[in-house]
C-alpha positions in Angstrom: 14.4 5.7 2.0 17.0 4.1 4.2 19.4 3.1 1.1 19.6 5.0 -1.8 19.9 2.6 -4.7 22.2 3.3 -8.0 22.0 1.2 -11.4 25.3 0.0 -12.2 25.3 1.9 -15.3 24.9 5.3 -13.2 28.6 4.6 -11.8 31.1 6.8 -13.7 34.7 6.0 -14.3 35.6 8.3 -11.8 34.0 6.9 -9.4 30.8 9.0 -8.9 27.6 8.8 -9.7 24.6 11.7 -10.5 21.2 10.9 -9.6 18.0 13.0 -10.7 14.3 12.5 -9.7 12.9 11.3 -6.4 16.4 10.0 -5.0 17.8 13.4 -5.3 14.5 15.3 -4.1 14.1 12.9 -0.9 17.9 13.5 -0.1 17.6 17.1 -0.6 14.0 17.4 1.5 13.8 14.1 3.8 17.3 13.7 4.4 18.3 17.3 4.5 22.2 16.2 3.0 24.8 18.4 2.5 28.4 18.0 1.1 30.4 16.6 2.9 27.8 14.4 4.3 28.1 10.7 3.9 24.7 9.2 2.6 24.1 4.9 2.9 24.1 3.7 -1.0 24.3 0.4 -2.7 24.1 -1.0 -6.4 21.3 -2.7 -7.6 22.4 -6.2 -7.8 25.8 -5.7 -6.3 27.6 -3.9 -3.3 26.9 -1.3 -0.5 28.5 0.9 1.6 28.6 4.7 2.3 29.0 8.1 -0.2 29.8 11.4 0.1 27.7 14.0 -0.8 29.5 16.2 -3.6 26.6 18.5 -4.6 22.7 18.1 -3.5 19.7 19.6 -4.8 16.2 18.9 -5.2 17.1 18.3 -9.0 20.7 16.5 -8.4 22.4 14.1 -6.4 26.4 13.9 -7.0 28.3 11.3 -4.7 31.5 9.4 -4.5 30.5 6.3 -3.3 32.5 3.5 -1.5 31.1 0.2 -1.8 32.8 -2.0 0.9 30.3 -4.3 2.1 27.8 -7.0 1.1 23.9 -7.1 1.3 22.6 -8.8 4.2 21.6 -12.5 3.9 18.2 -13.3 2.2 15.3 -14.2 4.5 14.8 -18.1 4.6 11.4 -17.8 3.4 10.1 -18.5 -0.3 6.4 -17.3 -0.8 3.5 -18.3 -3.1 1.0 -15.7 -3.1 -2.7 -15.6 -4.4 -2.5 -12.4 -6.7 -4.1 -9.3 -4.5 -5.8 -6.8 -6.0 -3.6 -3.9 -7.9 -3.2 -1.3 -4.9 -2.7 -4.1 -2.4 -0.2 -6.0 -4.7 2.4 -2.8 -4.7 2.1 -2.7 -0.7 2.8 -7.3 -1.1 6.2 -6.2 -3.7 7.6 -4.0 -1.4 6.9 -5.6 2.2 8.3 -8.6 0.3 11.6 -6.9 -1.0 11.8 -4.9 2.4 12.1 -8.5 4.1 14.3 -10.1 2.3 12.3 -12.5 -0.1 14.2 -13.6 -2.9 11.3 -15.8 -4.8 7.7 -15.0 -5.1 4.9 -16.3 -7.1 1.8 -14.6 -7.9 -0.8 -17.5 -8.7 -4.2 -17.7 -10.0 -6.8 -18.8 -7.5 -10.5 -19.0 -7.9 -11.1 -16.5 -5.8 -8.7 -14.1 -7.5 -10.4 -11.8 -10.3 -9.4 -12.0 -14.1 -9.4 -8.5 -14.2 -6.4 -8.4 -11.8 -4.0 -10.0 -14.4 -4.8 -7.0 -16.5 -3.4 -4.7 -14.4 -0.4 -2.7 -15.2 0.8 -2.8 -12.0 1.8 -6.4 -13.4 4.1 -5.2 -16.4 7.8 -6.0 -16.1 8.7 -2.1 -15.4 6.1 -1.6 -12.2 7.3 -4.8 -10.5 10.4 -3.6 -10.5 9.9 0.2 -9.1 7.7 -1.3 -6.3 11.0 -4.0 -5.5 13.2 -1.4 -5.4 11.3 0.6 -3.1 11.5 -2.1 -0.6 14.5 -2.6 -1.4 15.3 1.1 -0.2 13.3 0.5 2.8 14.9 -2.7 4.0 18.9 -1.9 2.9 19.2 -4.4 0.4 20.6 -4.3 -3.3 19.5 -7.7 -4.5 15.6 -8.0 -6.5 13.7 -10.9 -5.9 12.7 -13.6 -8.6 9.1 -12.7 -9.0 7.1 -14.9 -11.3 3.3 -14.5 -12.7 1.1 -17.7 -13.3 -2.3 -17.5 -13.9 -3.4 -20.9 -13.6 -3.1 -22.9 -10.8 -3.7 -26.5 -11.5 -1.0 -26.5 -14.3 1.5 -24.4 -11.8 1.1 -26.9 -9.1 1.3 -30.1 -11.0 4.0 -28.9 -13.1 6.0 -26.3 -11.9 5.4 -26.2 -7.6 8.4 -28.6 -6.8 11.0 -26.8 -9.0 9.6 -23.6 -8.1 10.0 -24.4 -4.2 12.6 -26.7 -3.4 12.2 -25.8 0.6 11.8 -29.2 2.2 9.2 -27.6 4.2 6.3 -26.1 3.1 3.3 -24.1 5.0 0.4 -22.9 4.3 -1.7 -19.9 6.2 -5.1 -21.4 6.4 -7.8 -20.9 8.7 -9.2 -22.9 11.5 -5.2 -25.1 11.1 -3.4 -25.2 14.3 -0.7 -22.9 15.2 2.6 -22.9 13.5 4.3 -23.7 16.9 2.4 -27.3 16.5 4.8 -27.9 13.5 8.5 -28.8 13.5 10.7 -27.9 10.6 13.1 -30.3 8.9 15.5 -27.8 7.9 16.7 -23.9 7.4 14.5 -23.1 4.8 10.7 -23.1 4.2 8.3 -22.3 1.5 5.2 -20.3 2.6 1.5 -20.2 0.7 -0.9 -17.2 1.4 -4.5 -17.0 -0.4 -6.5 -14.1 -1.0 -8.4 -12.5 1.7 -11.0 -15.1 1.5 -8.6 -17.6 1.6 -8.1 -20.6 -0.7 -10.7 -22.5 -1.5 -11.5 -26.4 -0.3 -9.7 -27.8 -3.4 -6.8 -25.7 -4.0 -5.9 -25.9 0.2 -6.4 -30.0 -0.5 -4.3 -29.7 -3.5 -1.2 -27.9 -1.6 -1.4 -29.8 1.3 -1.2 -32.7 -0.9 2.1 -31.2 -2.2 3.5 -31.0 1.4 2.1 -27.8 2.4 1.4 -28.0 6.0 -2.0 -25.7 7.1 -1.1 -23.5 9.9 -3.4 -20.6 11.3 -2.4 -16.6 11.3 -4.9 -16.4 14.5 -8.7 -15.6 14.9 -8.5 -12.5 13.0 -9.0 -11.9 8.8 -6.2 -10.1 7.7 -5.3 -8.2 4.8 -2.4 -9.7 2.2 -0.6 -6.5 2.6 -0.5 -7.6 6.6 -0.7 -11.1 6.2 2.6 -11.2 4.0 4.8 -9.7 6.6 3.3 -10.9 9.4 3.3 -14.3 8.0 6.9 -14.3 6.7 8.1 -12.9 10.2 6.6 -15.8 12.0 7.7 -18.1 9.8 11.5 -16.9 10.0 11.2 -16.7 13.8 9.9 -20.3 13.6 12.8 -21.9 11.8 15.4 -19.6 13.6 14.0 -21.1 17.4 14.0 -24.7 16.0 17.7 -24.0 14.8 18.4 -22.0 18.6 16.5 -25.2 19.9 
């Protein structure tokens, strides 16, 4: 935990806050705080900055925080994701928070199970613990936009363009050339990752159709929990040289 996150609603008219649970366990064990210390905090949805630590235990966390400073910018990177199985699914939430990714759709494929969209890894309340946790990790305060559809014909004829604005779109796909064969048209790009056996012939044909340009992750199969990050890193690194260039 590099950021301990607050609800809004946990700020007192005082100006402290009292925290109970893992927060307070991992900064009495991991952190090893003390008061007096000064701990990095921010607000769910809002500021940042540095508290002191008033009292610590492994059953309570009292601070004064000071909230003087703004999350850092959101990665330039929108994704569209195949739905993962459960376990692998947290791992996707959390790299994506952790790097910045402010809109993320989980989509239907053919090769995605029905069973998955049973899960309740899926319900409102574990999306969000799994966001904050990245959250945590990468020192941000703002949740993604994370939105569920099931069915991706209707989602892509219907819904892709409003969804993902980005005036350029890729897609991870084997056997595609590299993404350095491609040249953005702007700051911003939409990125589409299938499950781990990819998407199939029609649902590839029917993105590419939509302007999503096939680029390959390299000669090797890759997880989702790998292939996100990985993925979003080279696809931020990509527009950031065409912007240096």
């Amino acid at each position: 935990m590099n950021l301990v996150l607050l609800e809004a609603d946990e700020l007192r008219a005082d100006g402290t806050a009292r925290l109970s649970g893992r927060r307070a366990a991992h900064a009495s064990a991991v952190l090893r705080a003390a008061p007096g210390d000064r701990i990095r905090v921010g607000v769910v949805g809002g500021r940042m900055g540095d508290a002191e630590v008033l009292a610590v235990s492994p059953a309570e966390l009292a601070l004064r925080p000071v909230l003087d400073a703004d999350p850092p910018p959101p990665a330039p990177v929108s994704l569209l994701v195949a739905l993962p199985r459960p376990k692998i699914l947290r791992k996707v939430l959390q790299a994506a928070a952790s790097m910045g990714v402010k809109r993320l759709v989980l989509l239907g494929s053919w090769r995605v199970e029905k069973s998955y969209w049973g899960s309740p890894h899926l319900e409102p309340a574990a999306i969000r613990e799994e966001l904050v946790l990245g959250l945590e990790q990468g020192r941000d305060t703002i949740l993604p936009e994370v939105r569920l559809r099931r069915l991706f014909k209707p989602f892509v004829e219907d819904e892709l363009d409003a969804a993902f604005p980005e005036r350029d779109r890729v897609l991870a796909h084997p056997g595609a050339p590299a993404l350095g064969a491609l040249v953005p048209g702007g700051d911003r790009a939409a990125l589409a990752i299938g499950p781990e056996g990819g998407w199939t012939s029609y649902e590839a044909e029917q993105l590419r159709r939509r302007g999503f340009a096939p680029f390959s992750l390299g000669p090797r199969v890759l997880r989702v929990d790998a292939a996100v990050p990985y993925a979003v890193g080279q696809v931020a690194l990509w527009l950031e040289r065409t912007r240096g260039g």
